[in-house]
C-alpha positions as CSV (number, residue, x, y, z in Angstrom):
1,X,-34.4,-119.7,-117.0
2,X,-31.8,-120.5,-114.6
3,X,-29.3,-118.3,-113.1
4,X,-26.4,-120.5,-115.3
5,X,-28.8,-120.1,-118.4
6,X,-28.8,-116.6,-117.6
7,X,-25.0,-116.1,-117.2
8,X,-24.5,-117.8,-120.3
9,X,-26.9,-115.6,-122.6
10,X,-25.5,-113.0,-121.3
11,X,-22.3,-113.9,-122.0
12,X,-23.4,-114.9,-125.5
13,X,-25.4,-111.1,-126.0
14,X,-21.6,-109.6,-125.0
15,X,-20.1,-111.7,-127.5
16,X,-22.2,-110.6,-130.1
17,X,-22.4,-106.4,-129.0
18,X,-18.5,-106.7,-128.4
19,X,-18.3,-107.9,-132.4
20,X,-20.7,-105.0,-133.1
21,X,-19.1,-102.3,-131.0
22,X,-15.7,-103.7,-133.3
23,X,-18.0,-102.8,-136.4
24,X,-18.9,-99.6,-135.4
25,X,-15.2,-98.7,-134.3
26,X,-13.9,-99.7,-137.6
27,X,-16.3,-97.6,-139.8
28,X,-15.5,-94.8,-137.4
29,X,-11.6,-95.1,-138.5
30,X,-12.5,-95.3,-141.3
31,X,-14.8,-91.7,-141.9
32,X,-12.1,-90.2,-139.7
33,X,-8.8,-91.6,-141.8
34,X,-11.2,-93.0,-145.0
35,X,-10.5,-89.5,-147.3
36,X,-6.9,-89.4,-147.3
37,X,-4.6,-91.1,-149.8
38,X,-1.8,-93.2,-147.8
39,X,1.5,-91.8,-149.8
40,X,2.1,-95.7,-150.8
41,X,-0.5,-95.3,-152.7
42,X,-0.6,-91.3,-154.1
43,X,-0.5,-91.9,-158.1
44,X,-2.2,-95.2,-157.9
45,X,-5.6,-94.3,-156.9
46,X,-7.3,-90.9,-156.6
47,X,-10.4,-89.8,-154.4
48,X,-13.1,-91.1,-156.5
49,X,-11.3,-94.5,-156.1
50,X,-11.3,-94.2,-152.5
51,X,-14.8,-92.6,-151.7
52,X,-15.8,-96.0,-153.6
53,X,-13.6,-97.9,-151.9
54,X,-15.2,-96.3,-148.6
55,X,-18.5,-97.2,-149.5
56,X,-18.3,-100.5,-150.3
57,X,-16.5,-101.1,-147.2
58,X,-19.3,-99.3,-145.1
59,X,-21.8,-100.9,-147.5
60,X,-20.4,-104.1,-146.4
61,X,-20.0,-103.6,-142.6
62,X,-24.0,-102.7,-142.7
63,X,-24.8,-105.3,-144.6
64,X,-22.8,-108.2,-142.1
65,X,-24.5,-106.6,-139.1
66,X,-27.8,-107.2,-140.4
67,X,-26.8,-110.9,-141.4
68,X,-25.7,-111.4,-138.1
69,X,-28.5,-109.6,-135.9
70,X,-31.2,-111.8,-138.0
71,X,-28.8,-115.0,-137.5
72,X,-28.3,-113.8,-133.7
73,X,-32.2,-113.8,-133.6
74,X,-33.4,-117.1,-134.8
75,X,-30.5,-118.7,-133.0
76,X,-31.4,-117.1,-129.4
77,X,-35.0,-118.9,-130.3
78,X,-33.2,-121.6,-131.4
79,X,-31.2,-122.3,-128.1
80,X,-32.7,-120.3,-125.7
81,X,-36.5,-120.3,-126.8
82,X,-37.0,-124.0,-126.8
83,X,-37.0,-125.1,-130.4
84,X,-34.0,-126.9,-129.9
85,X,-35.9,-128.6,-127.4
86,X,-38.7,-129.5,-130.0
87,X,-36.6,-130.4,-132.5
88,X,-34.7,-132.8,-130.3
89,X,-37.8,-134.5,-129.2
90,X,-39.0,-135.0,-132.5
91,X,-35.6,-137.0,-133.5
92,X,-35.7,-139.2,-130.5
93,X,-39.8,-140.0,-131.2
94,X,-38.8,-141.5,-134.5
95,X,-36.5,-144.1,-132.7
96,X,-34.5,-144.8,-135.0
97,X,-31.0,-146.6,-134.9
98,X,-28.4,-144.1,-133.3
99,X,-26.7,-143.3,-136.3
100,X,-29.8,-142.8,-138.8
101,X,-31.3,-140.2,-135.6
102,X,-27.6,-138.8,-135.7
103,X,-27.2,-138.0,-139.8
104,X,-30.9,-136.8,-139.8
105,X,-30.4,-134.1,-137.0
106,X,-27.5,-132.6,-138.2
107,X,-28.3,-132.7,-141.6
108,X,-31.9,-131.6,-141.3
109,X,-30.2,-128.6,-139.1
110,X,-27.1,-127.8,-142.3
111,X,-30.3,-127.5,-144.6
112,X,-32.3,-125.1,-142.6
113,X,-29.2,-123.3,-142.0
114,X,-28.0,-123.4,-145.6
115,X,-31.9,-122.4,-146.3
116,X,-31.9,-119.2,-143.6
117,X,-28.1,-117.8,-145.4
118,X,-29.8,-118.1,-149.1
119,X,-31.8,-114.7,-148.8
120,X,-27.8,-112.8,-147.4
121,X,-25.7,-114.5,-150.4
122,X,-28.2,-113.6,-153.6
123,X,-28.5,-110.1,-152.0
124,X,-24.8,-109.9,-151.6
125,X,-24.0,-111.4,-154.9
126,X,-26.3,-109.7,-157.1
127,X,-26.8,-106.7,-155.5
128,X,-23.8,-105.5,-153.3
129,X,-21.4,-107.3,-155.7
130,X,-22.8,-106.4,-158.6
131,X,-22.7,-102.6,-157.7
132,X,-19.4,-102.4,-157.3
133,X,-18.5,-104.3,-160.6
134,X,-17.0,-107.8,-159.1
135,X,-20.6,-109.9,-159.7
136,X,-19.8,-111.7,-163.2
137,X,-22.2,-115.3,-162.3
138,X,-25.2,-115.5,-163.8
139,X,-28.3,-116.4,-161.4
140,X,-28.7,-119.8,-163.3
141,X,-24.6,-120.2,-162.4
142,X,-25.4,-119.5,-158.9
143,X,-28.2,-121.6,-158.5
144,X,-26.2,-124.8,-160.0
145,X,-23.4,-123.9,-157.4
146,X,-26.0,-124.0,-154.4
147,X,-27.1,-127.4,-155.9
148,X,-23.5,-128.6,-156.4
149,X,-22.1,-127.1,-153.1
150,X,-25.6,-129.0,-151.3
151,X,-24.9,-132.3,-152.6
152,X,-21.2,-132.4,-152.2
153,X,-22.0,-131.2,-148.5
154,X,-24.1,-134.0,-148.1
155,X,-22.3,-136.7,-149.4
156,X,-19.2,-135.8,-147.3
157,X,-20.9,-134.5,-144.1
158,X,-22.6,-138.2,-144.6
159,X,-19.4,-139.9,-144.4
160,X,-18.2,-138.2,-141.5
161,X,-21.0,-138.4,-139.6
162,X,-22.1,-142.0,-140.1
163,X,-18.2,-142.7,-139.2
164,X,-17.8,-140.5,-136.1
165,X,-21.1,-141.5,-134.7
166,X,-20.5,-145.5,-135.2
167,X,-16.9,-144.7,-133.3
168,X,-19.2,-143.2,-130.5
169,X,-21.2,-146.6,-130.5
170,X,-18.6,-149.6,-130.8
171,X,-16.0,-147.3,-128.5
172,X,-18.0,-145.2,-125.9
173,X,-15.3,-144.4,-123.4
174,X,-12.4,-143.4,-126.0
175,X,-14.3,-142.3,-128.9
176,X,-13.0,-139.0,-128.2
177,X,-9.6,-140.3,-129.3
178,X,-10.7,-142.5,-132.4
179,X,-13.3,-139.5,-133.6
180,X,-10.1,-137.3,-133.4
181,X,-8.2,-139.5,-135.6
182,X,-11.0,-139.8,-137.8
183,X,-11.4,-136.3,-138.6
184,X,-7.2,-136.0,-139.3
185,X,-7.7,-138.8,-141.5
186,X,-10.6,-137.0,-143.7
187,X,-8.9,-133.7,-143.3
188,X,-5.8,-135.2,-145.2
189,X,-7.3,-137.3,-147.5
190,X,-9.2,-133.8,-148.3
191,X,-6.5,-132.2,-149.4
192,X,-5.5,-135.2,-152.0
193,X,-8.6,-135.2,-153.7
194,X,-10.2,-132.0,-153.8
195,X,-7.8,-130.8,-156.7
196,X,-8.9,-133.5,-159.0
197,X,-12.4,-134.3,-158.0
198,X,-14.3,-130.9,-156.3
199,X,-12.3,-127.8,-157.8
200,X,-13.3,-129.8,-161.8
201,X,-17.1,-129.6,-160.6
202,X,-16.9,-125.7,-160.2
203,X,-14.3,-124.1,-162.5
204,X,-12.1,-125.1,-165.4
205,X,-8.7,-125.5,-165.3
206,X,-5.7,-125.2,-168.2
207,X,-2.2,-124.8,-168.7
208,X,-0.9,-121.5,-168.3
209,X,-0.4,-120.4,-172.1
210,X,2.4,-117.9,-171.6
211,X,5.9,-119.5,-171.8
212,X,7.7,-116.8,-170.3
213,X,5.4,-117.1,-167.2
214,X,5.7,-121.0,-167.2
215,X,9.5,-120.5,-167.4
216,X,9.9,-118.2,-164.2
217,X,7.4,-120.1,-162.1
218,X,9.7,-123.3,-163.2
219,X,12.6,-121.6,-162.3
220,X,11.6,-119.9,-158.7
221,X,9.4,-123.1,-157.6
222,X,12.7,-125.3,-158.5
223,X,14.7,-122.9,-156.8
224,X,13.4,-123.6,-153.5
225,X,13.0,-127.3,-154.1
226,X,9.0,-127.4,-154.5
227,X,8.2,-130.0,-157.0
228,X,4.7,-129.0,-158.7
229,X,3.1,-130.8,-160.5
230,X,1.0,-128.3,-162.7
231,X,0.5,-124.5,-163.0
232,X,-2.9,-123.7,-164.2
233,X,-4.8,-121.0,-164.9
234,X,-8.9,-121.2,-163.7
235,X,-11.9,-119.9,-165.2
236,X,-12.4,-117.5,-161.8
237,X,-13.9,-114.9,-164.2
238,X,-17.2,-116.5,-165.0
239,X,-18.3,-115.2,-161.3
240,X,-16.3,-112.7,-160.0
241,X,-13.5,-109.5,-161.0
242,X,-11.8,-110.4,-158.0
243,X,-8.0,-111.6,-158.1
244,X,-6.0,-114.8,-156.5
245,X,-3.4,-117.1,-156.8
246,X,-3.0,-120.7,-154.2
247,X,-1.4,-124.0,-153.7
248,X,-3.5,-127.1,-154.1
249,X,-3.4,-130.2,-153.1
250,X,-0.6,-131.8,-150.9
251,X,2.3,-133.9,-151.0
252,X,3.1,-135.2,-155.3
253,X,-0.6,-133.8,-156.2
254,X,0.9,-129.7,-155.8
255,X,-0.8,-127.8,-158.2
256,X,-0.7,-123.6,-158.8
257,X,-3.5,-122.3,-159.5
258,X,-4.1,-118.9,-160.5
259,X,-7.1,-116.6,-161.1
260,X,-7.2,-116.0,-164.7
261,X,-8.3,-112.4,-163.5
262,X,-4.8,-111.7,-162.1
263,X,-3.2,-113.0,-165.2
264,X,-5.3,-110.2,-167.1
265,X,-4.0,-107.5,-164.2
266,X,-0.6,-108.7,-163.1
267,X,2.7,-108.3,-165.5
268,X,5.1,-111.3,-165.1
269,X,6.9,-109.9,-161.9
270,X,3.9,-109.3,-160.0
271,X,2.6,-112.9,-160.3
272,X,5.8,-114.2,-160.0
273,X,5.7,-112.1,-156.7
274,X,2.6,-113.8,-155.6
275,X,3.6,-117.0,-156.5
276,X,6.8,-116.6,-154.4
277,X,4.9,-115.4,-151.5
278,X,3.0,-118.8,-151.6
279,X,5.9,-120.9,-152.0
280,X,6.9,-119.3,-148.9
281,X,4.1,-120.7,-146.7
282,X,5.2,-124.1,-148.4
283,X,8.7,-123.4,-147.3
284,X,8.0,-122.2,-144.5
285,X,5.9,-125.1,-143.2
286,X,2.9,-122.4,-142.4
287,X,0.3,-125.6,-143.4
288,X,1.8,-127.8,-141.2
289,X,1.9,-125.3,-138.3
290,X,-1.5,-124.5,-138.5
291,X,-2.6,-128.3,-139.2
292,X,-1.0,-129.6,-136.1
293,X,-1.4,-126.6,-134.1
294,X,-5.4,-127.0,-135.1
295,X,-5.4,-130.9,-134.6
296,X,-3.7,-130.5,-130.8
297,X,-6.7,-128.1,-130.2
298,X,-9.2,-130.5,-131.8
299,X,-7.7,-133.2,-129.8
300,X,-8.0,-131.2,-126.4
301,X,-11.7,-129.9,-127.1
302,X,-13.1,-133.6,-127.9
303,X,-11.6,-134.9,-124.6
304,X,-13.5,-132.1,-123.3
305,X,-16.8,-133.2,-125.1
306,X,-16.3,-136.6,-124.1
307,X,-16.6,-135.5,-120.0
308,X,-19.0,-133.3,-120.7
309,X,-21.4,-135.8,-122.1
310,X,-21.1,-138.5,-119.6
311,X,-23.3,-136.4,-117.8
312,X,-26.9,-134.9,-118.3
313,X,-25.2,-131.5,-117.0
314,X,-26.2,-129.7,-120.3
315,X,-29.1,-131.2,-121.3
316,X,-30.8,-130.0,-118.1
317,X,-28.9,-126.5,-118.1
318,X,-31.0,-125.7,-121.7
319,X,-34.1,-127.7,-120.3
320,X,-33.7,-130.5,-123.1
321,X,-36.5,-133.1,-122.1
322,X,-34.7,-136.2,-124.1
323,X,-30.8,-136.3,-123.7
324,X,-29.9,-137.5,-126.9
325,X,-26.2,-136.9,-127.8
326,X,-27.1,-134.9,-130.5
327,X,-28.3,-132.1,-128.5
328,X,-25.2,-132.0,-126.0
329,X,-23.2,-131.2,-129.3
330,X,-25.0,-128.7,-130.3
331,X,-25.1,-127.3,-126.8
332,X,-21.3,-127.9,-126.5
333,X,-20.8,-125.9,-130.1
334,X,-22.3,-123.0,-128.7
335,X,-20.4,-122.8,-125.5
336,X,-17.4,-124.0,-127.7
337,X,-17.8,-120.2,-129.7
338,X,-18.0,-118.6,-126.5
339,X,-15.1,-120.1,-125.5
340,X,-13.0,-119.5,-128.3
341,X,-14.0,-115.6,-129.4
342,X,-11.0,-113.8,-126.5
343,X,-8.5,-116.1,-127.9
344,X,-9.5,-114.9,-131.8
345,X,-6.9,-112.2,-131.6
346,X,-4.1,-114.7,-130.9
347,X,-4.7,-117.1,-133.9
348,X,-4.9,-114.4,-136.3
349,X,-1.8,-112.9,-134.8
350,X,-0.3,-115.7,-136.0
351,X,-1.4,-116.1,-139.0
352,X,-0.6,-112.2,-139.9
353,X,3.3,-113.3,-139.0
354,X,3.0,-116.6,-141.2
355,X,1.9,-113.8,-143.5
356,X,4.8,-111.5,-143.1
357,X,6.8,-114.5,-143.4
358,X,5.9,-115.3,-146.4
359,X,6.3,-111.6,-148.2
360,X,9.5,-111.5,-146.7
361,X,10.6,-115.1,-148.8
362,X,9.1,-113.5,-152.1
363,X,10.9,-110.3,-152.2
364,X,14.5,-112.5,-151.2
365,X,13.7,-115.3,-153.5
366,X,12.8,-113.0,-156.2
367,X,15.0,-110.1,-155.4
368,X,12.4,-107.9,-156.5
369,X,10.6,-106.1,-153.2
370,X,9.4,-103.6,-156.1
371,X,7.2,-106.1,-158.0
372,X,5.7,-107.5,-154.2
373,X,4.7,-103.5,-153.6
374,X,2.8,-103.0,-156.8
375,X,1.4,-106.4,-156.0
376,X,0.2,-105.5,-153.0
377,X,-1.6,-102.4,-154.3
378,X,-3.3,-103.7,-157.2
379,X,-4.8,-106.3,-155.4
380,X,-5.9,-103.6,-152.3
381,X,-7.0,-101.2,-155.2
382,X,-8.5,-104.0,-157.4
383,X,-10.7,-105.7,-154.4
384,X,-11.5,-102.4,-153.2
385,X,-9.9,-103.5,-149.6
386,X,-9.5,-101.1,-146.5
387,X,-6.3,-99.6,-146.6
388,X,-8.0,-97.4,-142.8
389,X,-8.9,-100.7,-140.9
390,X,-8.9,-99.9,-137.1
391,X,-5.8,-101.8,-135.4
392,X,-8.3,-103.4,-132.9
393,X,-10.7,-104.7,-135.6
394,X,-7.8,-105.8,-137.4
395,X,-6.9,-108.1,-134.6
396,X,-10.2,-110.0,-134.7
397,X,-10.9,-110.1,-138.5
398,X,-7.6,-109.9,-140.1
399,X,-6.0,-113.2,-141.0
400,X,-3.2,-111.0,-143.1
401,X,-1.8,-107.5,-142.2
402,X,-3.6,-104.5,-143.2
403,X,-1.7,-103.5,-146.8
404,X,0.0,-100.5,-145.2
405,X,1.8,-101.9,-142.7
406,X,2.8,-104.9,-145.3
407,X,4.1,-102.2,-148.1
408,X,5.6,-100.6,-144.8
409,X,7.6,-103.8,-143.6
410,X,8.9,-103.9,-147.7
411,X,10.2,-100.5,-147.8
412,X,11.8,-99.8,-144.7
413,X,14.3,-102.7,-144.9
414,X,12.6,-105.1,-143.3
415,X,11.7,-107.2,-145.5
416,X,15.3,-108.1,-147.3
417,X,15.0,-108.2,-151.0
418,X,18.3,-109.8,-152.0
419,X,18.2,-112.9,-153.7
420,X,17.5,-116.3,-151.8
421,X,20.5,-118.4,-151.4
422,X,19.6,-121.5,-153.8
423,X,19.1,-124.5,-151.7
């Protein structure tokens, strides 16, 4: 192994102890801070509540770092211990046309993958889950998901493959550029048609059956001039206990959707509150930001790629005997992770201020900061969340604030709860 080779799995085994030693920091915040009751939540839960709370947190943490020590394994003999090398020989001894060799690596890779990660989810599902009272699915439900999920993969990861890698072959020195504008084409069209032909193959979906409900999401969505074209109410219940409301869909396809297992928890005011609070990332443009914020990146990383693979650089870096294009991608991946793991912190920073953003808009298009704090509390007492997180742990996993420092925001003024101006 050379001394680059070495530099990098080094790097790589830092990576991976640094998201450990964030692990271990958190649970340790958590038995120091775990037993008391924050006072936004004294009369809402009690210490049984939160000694469960604490171990399925803990239960959880033990559980990930197992998942990703086993992962961490087969991939270092993946990469590092020459099977990559195998594997890659194999494809390019079949000789077959470019894009054939192209759909059956990857895909042959996604299986083995999806085939390694099967083993993590049932024990997660049916035993962690199941323990603490979310698991509803039935193991004949989950096994027709795995099915659904695999062929829906394949079909799509078909598509995009087949079309990236025939842009590679009729365009070799801007591919980069037409690849780029391939994936924001598929990305948006996405968004138009998972509402009406994924979501149906995995839940059900009807019309919210509460008037009252249907009035005041008509009125606040109108309000802010979001034009929606259903509210509906899916079947979340057949699988899991836990709550959730989203926007679907984009453009004059806008749909509500809302876990019928917040329906069964939330009065009125609190899922009006949630609703709110996702009209505000629609009003606020947070989709856009992060689409074109996520597309500039996309667009700088696959001019990257493209000089990259002009030479052999990487293929003789890992010792790859054939230097397929296959094999530089899955090298550049890799060192693509690396890359992106210090800068982690910053897009989640972000997205906990798109987040803050958006409670702020539901308590002032509402006018009721009260029904946004009881929201917020049910759902961190209903999903058994961490209301201890470590700040630094926080930085690196969480896409929202911790609940605290949201309730927090709400009750010391600064998030306004007067009434939104109507547009």
């Amino acid at each position: 192994m050379g001394k680059y080779l070495i530099a990098i799995f080094i790097l790589y085994l830092l990576v991976v102890i640094s998201d450990h030693w964030l692990e271990y920091l958190n649970l340790s915040h958590l038995k120091k801070h775990g037993a008391s009751i924050p006072p936004e939540f004294e009369g809402y839960i009690d210490q049984a509540l939160l000694k469960k709370t604490q171990d399925y947190v803990v239960e959880n943490t033990k559980f990930e770092v197992v998942s990703s020590i086993f992962h961490t394994i087969i991939f270092i003999f993946f990469l590092f211990g020459n099977l990559l090398n195998i594997y890659n020989s194999w494809i390019a001894s079949l000789r077959l046309p470019f894009i054939l060799s192209g759909l059956i690596f990857f895909l042959l890779l996604f299986y083995a993958d999806t085939l390694l990660k099967i083993p993590f989810d049932l024990y997660h599902t049916f035993q962690i889950e199941n323990t603490y009272g979310f698991t509803t699915t039935t193991r004949r439900l989950w096994v027709t998901d795995l099915i659904k999920s695999l062929a829906i993969s394949t079909i799509l990861m078909a598509i995009i493959l087949s079309g990236g890698l025939l842009i590679i072959q009729v365009s070799p020195n801007f591919w980069w550029l037409w690849v780029w504008c391939l994936f924001l084409a598929f990305s948006i069209i996405i968004m138009y048609i998972f509402p009406y032909v994924i979501e149906p193959l995995f839940n059900k979906f009807t019309p919210i059956e509460d008037e009252k409900l249907q009035e005041g999401i008509r009125s606040i969505m109108q309000r802010v001039g979001i034009k929606v074209k259903k509210v509906l109410t899916m079947d979340a219940s057949k699988r899991t206990k836990h709550t959730n409301a989203y926007f679907t869909g984009m453009g004059k396809v806008k749909r509500i959707i809302l876990y019928d297992t917040l329906l069964e928890k939330m009065d009125n005011d609190e899922t009006l509150s949630v609703l709110a609070h996702e009209a505000g990332h629609w009003k606020r443009r947070h989709l856009i930001k992060h689409l074109i914020a996520s597309e500039c990146i996309a667009l700088i990383a696959l001019y990257i790629s493209y000089k990259l693979v002009q030479s052999d650089f990487l293929i003789h870096l890992f010792h790859i005997k054939d230097a397929t294009f296959f094999a530089k991608v899955v090298i550049l991946g890799f060192l693509g992770s690396l890359v992106a793991f210090p800068f982690t912190p910053v897009f989640h920073f972000f997205s906990r201020r798109h987040e803050i953003e958006a409670d702020r808009f539901s308590c002032e298009l509402t006018g009721n900061s009260k029904s946004m704090i009881s929201t917020l509390i049910k759902l961190s007492k209903d999903n058994l969340s961490n209301l201890h997180p470590h700040p630094l742990y926080a930085a690196f996993h969480y896409s929202h604030p911790p609940v605290l420092e949201r309730i927090k925001r709400i009750k010391q003024g600064q998030v306004s709860s007067l009434p939104l101006q109507q547009h």
